[in-house]
C-alpha positions in Angstrom: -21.0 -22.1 -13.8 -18.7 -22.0 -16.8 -15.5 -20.5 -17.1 -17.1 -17.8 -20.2 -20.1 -17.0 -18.1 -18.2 -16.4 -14.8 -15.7 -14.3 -17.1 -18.7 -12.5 -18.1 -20.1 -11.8 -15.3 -16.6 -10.0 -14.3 -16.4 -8.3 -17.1 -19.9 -6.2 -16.6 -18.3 -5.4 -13.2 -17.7 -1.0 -12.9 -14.2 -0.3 -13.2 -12.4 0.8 -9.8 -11.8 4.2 -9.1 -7.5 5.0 -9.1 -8.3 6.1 -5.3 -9.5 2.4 -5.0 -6.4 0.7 -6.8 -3.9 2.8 -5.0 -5.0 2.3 -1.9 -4.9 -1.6 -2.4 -1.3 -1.3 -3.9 0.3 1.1 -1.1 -1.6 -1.4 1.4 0.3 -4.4 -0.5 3.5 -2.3 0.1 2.9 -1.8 3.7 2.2 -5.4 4.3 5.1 -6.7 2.3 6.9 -4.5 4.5 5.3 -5.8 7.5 5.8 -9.7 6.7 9.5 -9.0 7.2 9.2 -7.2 10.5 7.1 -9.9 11.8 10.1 -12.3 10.9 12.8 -10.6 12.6 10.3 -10.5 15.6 10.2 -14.1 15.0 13.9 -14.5 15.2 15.2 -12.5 18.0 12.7 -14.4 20.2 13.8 -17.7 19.1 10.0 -18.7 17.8 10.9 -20.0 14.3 10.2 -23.6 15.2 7.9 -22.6 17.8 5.3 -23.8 15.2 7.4 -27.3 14.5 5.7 -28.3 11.3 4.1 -26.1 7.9 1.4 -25.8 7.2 0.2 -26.9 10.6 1.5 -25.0 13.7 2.5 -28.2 15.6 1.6 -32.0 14.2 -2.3 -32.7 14.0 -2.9 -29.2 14.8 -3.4 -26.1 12.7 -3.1 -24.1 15.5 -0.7 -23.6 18.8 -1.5 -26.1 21.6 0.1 -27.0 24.7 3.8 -28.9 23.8 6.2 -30.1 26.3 9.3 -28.5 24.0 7.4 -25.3 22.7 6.2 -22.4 24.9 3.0 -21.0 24.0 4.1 -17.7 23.3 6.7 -18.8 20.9 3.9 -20.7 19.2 1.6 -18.0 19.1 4.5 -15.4 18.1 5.2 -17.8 14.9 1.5 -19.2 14.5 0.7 -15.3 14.5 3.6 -14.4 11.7 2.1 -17.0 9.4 -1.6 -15.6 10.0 -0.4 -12.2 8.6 1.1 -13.9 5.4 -3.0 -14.8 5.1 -3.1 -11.1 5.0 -0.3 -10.6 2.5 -2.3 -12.4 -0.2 -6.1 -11.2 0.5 -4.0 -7.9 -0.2 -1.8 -9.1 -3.2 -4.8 -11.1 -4.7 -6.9 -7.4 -4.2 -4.3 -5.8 -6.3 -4.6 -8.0 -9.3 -8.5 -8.0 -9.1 -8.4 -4.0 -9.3 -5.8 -4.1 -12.1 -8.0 -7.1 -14.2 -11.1 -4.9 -14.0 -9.4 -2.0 -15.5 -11.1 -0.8 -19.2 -9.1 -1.3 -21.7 -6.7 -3.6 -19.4 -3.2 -2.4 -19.7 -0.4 -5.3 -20.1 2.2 -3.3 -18.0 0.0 -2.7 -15.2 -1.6 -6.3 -15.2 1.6 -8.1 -15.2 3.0 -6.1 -12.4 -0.2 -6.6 -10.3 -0.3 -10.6 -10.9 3.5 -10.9 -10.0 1.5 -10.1 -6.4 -0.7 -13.2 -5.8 2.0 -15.6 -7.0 5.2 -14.0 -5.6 3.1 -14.7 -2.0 2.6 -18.7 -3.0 6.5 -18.3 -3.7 7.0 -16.6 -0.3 4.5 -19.5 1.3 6.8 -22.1 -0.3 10.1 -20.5 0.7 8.7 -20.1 4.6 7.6 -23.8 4.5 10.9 -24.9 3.4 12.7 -22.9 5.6 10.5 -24.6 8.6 10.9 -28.4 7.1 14.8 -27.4 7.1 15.1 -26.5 10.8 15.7 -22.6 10.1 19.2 -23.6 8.2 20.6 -19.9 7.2 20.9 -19.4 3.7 17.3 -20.3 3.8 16.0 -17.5 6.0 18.5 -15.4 3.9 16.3 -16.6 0.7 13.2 -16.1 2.6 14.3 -12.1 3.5 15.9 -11.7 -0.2 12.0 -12.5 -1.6 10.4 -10.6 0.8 12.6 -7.6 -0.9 12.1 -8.5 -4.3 8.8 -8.2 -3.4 8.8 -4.9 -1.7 10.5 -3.8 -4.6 7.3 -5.1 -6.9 5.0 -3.6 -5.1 6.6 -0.4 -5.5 6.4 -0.4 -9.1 2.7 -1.4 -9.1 1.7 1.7 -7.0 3.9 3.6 -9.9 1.7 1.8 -13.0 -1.5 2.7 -11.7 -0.9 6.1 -13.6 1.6 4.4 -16.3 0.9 3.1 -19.6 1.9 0.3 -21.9 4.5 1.9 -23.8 7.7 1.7 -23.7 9.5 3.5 -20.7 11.1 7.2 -21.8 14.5 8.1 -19.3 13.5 11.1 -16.9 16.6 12.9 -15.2 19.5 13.7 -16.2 22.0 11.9 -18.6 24.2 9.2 -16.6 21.4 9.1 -13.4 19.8 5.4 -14.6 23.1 4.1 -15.7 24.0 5.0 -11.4 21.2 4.1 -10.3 21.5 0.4 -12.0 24.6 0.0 -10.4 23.4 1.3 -7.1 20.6 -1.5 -7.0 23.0 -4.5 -8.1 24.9 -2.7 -4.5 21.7 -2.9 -2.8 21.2 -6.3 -3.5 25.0 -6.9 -2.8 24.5 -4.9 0.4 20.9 -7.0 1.4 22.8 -10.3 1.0 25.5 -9.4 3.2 23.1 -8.0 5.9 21.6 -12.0 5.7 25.0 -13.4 6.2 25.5 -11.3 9.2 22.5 -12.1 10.6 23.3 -16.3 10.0 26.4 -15.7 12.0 25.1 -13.8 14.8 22.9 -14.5 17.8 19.8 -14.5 16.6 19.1 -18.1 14.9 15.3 -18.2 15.3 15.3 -21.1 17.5 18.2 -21.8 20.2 19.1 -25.2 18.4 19.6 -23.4 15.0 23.3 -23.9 13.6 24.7 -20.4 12.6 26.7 -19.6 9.8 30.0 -20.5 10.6 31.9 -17.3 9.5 33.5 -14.7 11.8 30.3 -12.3 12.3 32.7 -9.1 12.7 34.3 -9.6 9.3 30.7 -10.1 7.6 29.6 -6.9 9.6 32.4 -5.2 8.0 32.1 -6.4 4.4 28.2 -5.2 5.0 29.3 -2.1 5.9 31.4 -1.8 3.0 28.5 -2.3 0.6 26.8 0.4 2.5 29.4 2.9 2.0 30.0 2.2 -1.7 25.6 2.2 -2.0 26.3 5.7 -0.2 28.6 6.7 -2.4 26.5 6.1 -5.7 23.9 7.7 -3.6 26.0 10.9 -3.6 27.2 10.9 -7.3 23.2 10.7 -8.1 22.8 13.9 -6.6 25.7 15.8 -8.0 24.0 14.6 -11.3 20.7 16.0 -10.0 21.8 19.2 -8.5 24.3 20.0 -11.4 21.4 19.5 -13.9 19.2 21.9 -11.8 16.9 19.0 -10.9 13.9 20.1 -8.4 10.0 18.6 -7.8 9.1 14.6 -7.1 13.0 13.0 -7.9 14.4 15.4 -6.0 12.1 15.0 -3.3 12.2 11.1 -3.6 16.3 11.3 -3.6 16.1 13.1 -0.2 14.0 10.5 1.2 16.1 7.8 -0.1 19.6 9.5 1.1 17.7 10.3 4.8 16.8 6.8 4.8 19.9 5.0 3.9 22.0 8.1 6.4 19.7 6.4 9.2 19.6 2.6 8.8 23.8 3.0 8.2 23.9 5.1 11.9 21.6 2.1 13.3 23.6 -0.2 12.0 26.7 1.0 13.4 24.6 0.7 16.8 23.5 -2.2 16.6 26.8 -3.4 16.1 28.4 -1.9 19.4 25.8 -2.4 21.4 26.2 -6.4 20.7 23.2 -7.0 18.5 20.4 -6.6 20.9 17.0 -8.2 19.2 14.8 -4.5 19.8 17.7 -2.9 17.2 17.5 -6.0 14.9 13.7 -5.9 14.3 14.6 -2.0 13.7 17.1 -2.5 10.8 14.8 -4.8 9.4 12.2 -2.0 9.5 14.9 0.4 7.9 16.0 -2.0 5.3 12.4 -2.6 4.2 12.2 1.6 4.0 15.4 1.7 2.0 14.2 -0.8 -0.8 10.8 1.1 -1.1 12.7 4.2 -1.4 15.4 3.0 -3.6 12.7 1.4 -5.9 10.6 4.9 -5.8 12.8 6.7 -7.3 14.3 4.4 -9.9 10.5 4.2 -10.8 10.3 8.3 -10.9 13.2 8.0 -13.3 11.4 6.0 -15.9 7.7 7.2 -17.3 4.9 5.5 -19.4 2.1 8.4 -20.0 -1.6 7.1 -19.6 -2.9 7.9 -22.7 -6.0 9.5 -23.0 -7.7 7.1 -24.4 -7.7 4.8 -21.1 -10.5 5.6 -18.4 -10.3 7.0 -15.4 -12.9 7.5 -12.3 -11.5 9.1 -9.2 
């Protein structure tokens, strides 16, 4: 079959209904999500090498088998973390079908969706280098940093489902994106640290793992320090808010973002006196993966492309 005829035969295919696409790009949220969960569970039970090779669990085999230097369930706990990255891009892949069928196509919305299917070969490629390098740090660092860039992605696609191609008109009041810009470089300043903390500390991934040799209560401190000043920003974006009598969705969506960040910080202060224990790490994981979504929510309520009329839409 030709390239024309198998385009043609896609392009007779109905349109998806909005219910369809959202559902596919919340699911490509959760999942994103989810892929950086799985890791942490990886790491606090020292499986990262349990699979010893990438693509294949162990050499000559796809799958876990019985290994003198690997227990089976580390095997299966890592072998099982790389299954769910099949997941990850049935999902992403999903989300840029539904956005291609859309009549007329919309640029915005299309190029959002395709970042999907390639940012998981990316994340693929990043996880097999971090394998091949033995779990070295700043390559599980990289490997978490994507895993929030993506997050943050598929945040904004659920958000262009109803957007459209022109450019994006400000929505708040005067001063909130210029804050919010600054709070997300602080995010990203505040993610990096978390990774550094987490190379120092006790939880390599794999026993034999060299940590990153830097005094892990200073790096905890600096990472709190980032929270505090992301915190603060927080708070100036709601004087803004409140002062300009700000109600409905970005109000609602700052609330959830401030409960969020209020929660990972106490957590994280936990975790930190309690000496790390793996349960609490797989936790802040989980809160840092809410606190991107949120954070990228509502810089995307802040901005708004209006779906013209002239675009379908089924429900």
């Amino acid at each position: 079959m030709s390239l024309e005829t198998l385009k043609a035969r896609i392009d007779r295919l109905p349109a998806p209904s909005r219910r369809a696409q959202r559902a596919a790009a919340i699911t490509v949220v959760v999942t994103q999500a989810l892929i950086a969960v799985t890791g942490s569970v990886v790491r606090v039970t020292g499986s990262g090498l349990g699979c010893r090779t990438w693509p294949q669990c162990q050499q000559g085999s796809m799958f876990p088998v019985d290994h003198p230097e690997f227990a089976m369930l580390n095997q299966w706990i890592e072998f099982g973390n790389r299954l769910l990255t099949g997941v990850v891009g049935i999902a992403a892949f999903a989300v840029f079908a539904l956005a291609y069928l859309v009549r007329p196509r919309r640029r915005h919305y299309l190029r959002l969706a395709l970042t999907m299917p390639v940012g998981v070969l990316v994340q693929g490629v990043i996880g097999g280098i971090t394998v091949r390098l033995d779990l070295l740090w700043w390559t599980v660092a990289v490997h978490f940093l994507a895993s929030a860039v993506m997050i943050w992605l598929s945040v904004m696609v659920v958000h262009a489902i109803d957007e459209g191609d022109e450019p994006a008109r400000r929505r708040g009041p005067a001063g909130l994106a210029g804050l919010l810009g600054i709070s997300v470089v602080v995010l990203l300043g505040l993610l990096s640290a978390g990774t550094m903390v987490t190379g120092a500390g006790p939880h390599a991934g794999d026993a034999a793992t060299p940590r990153l040799d830097l005094p892990v209560e200073t790096l905890a401190h600096v990472h709190a320090a980032f929270m505090f000043v992301y915190l603060g920003l927080l708070l100036g974006a709601g004087v803004l808010l409140r002062t300009n009598g700000t109600t409905g969705l970005l109000w609602r969506r700052y609330l959830v973002l401030v409960g969020a960040v209020l929660a990972q910080g106490l957590l994280g202060f936990v975790q930190f006196w309690t000496g790390v224990p793996g349960v609490l790490v797989t936790l802040h994981v989980l809160g840092a993966t809410l606190v991107i979504a949120a954070t990228a929510s509502l810089w995307c309520t802040t901005r708004e492309r209006t779906l013209t009329p002239a675009v379908p839409v089924t429900v």
